[in-house]
N, C-alpha and C positions, 0 to 999 in steps of 0.2 A: 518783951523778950520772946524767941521763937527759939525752942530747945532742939535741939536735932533728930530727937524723936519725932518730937510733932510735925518737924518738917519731912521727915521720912514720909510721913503718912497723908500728910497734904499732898507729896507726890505720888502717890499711892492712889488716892483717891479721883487726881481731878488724871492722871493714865485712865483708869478707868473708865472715869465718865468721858473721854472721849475717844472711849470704843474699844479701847486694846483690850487683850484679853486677860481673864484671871492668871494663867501660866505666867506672863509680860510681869504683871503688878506681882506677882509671888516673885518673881524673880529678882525685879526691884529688889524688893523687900528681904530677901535672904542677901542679896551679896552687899546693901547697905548697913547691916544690921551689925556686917564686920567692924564698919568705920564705926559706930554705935561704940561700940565693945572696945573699941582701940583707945576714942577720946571719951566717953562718957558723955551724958544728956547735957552739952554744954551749949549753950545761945550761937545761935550758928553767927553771929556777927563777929564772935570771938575767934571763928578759924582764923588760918593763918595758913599762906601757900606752905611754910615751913611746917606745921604741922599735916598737912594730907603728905608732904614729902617725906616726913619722916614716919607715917603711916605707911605709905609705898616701898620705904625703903626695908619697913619690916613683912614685909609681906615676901619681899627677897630673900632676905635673912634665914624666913619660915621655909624655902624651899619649894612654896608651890612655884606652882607651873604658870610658865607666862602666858597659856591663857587665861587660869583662872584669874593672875593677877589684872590682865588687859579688861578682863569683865568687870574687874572691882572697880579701876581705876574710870571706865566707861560711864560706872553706876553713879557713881559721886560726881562726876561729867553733870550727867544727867540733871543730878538736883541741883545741883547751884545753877548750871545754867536756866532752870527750871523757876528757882528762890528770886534773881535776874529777873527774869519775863516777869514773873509775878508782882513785882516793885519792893520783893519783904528783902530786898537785899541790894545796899548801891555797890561793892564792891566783890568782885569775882575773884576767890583765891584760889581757883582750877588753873588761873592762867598760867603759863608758860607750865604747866603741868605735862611730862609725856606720858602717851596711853602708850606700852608696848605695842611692837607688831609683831607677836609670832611666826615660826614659817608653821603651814596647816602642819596637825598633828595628820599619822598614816592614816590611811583614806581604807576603811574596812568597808570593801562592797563583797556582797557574795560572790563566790565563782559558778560559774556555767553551770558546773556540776553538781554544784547545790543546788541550783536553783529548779535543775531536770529533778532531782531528788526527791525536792520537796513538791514539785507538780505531779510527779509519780503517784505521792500518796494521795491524789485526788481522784483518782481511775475509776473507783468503785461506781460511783456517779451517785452518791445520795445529793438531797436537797442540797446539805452543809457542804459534802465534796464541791458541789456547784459553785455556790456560794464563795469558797475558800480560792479555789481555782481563779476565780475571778476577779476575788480582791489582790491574787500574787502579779497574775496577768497586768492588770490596772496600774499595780505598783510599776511593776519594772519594763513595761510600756507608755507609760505617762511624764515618770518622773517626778510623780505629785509627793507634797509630802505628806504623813499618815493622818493629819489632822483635818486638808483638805480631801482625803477620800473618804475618813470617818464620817465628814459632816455634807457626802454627796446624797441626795435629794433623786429620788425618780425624775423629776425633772430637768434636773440640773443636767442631765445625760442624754447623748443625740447619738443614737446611733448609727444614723441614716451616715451622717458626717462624719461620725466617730471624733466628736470633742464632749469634753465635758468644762463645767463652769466649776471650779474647787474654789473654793472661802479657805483662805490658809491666815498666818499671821493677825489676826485678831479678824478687822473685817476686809482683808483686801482679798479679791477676788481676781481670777484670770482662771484663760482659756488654756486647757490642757486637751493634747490628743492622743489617739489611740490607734490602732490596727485592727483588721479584718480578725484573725484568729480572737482578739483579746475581743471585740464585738460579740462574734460567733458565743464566749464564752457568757459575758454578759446576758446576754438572750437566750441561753441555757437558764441562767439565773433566774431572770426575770419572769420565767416561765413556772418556776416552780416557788417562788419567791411567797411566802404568807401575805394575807392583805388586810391583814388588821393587826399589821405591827406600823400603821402611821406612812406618814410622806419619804422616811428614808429607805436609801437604795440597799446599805446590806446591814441586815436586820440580825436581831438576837434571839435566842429562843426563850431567854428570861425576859429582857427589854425592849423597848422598840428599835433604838440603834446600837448598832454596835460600836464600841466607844474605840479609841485611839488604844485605850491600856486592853481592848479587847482584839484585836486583830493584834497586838503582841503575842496575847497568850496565846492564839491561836497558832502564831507563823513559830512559837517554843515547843507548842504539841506536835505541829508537825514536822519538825524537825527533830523530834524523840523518837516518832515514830520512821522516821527516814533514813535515822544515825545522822543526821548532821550536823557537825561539831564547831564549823567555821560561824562567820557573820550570817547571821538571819534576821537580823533586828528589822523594820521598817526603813530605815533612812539607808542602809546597808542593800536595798534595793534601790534608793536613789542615787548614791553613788555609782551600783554595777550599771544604771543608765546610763551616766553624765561620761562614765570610762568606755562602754561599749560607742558609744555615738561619738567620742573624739578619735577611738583608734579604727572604726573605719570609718576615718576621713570627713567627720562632722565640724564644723566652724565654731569656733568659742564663743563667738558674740551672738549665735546662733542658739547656741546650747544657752548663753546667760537666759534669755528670754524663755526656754524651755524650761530653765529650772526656776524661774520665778524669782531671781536675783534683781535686787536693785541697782546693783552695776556689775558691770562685764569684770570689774578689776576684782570681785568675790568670787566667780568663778576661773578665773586667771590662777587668784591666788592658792586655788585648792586644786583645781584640774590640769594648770598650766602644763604642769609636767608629762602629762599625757597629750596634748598637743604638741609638743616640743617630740617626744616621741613618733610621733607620726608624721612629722615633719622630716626627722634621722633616717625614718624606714624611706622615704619617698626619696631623700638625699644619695641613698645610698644604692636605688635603684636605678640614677640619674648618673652618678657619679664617673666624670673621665677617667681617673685614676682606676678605679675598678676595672670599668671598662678597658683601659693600656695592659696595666698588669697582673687583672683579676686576684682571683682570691676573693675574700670577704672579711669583715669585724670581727674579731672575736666579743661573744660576749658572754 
């Protein structure tokens, strides 16, 4: 017998051992823990598609949100296909299971105007202004996400070229680039940067690096001290990227590769609509009808 606990954790384990990261395996771990709770530690050979269906079906019932549900339904995905490979299982009761597909929830990227805001409060030019300026720069120049800029290395960094090598999603790695100003900022940094806080690029004044939940608190302080009330988070910089670079006139399949998608149809499915946009504005600049009768859209 193999109880559904233990098989959680079997999944749990051999994720890890092949490299993913602890966020990955916590995540596992929390959104299988539902179906846990829903059937009880029972011998996983006892499921039954009828059963995760009507696990799915209560998940509806509860009102969350189809993505949370599409995650649940993805997690359980996960381990039996997982229980499969492994030979502790001959029959799969995922199949003919549907994973929701969502439309993306609204896309909260900073605006402009935040973002002057929050570079504003770096003027002063201390060590940490430096510092700060550089990691906003980096963000909403790069496109990276906070976990590959938290875990960038002096080395990992060219400024000659202006790329850097970011380690995101557990260990996969890619080429992210930058600009002259965001450079210029950089080698501000680097110039004043402590040299006995270790091999990373933006350091802590307690720690050697500064961690993912640490360039949060930072981008919250100064956004207190800025007044600004909108989107500030880390990822809310990689959106106001992916939006700026489609609405002047950036390529989607372009952009997938900038933002370190595994396929172009992930960035479709959240950015599409601002390509579709910029497509309207170009349409309408083109347009015979305009042109005969003039006027314009309302919008």
């Amino acid at each position: 017998m193999l109880s559904l606990k233990d098989a959680i954790e079997a999944l749990c384990i051999a994720t890890r051992a092949n490299g993913r990261s602890k966020r990955t395996v916590n995540a596992y771990r929390e959104k299988l823990s539902h179906l846990l709770t829903y059937l009880g530690d029972v011998d996983v050979t006892a499921i039954t598609t009828h059963d995760l269906r009507r696990y799915v079906a209560s998940l509806w019932d509860a009102d969350l949100s189809p993505f949370t549900i599409a995650g649940r339904v993805r997690a359980f995905k996960r381990l039996f296909n997982f229980l499969i490979a492994e030979g502790l299982l001959e029959t799969n009761p995922t199949v003919g299971i549907v994973t929701p597909d969502p439309d993306p929830r609204e896309i909260k990227a900073i605006s402009k105007s935040d973002l002057a805001a929050l570079l504003t409060t770096t003027e002063i030019g201390s060590a940490i202004d430096l510092r700060d300026r550089a990691i906003m720069l980096l963000l909403i120049d790069s496109g990276a996400r906070v976990q590959g800029l938290a875990g960038l290395r002096v080395s990992d960094i060219d400024l000659a070229t202006r790329r850097a090598v970011v380690t995101e999603k557990g260990n996969k790695t890619r080429l992210v680039a930058f600009t002259e100003p965001t450079a210029e900022a950089l080698r501000a940094w680097l110039d004043v940067r402590p040299q006995n806080k270790g091999p990373w690029l933006f350091t802590s004044s307690k720690a050697g690096r500064l961690s993912n939940r640490g360039i949060s608190h930072m981008l919250n302080r100064r956004a207190k001290q800025a007044g600004v009330t909108g989107p500030h988070n880390p990822h809310a910089f990689r959106h106001r990227f992916a939006i700026n670079f489609l609405l002047s006139g950036g390529d989607i399949g372009v952009l997938s590769k900038l933002m370190g998608h595994t396929s172009v149809t992930i960035t479709i499915r959240w950015y599409g609509r601002f390509a579709f946009s910029e497509l309207q504005r170009q349409h309408e600049q083109h347009s015979l009808i305009l042109e005969m009768l003039g006027g314009k859209n309302d919008k």
